[in-house]
N, C-alpha and C positions, 0 to 999 in steps of 0.2 A: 530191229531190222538193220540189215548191212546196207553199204552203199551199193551195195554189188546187185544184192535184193529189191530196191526199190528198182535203179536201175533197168532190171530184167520187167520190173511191172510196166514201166512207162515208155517202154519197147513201142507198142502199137498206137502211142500219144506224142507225135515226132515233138511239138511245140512245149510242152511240158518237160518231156525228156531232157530240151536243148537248155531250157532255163533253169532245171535241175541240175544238170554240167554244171553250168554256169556258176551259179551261187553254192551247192550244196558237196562241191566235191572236194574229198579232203587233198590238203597242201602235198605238195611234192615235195621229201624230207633231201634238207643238205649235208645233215650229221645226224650222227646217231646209230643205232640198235640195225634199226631195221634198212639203213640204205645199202648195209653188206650184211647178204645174205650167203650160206652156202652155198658152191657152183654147183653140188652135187644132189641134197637134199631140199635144200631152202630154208634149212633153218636159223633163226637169227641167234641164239645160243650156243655159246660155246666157239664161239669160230676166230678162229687163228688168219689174222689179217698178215704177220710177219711174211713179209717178200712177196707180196702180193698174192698171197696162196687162197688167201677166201675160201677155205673148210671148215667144215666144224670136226671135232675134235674125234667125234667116230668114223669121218668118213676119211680123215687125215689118217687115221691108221692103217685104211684101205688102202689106200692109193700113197704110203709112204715112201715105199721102196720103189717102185713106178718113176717115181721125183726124184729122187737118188739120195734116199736119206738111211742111215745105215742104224740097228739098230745094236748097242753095245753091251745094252746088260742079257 
C-alpha cells in the first residue's frame, strides 16, 4: 500500500490520520530525479532541465518551435 492508500483509509479516523502525517510521511526531496518533473506530462525521465525548460524529451519536441528553437536538419 501507498501513502496515498493508507491515507484515503484513515479519512474518517481524524486522530490516527494526524499521527499518520506526522510520523509516516515520506520526506520532501531537495535533489534528485523526481523534484523536476515535466511541466507538461509529469514525467521524471528524460527531461531537459537546460534554461529552465523542464520538458521531457517528447513533449519538448512539441512545444519546440512554440519556444523559438529552429530545427536544421
Amino acid at each position: 500500500m501507498t501513502y496515498e492508500d493508507v491515507k484515503k483509509q484513515l479519512i474518517s479516523k481524524p486522530e490516527k490520520l494526524k499521527r499518520y502525517e506526522k510520523f509516516c510521511s515520506p520526506k520532501k526531496r531537495k535533489f534528485g530525479k523526481t523534484v523536476h518533473p515535466c511541466k507538461l506530462c509529469g514525467k521524471t525521465r528524460g527531461v531537459i532541465r537546460k534554461y529552465g525548460l523542464n520538458y521531457c524529451r517528447q513533449c519538448f519536441r512539441e512545444v519546440a518551435e512554440k519556444l523559438g528553437f529552429k530545427k536544421y536538419q
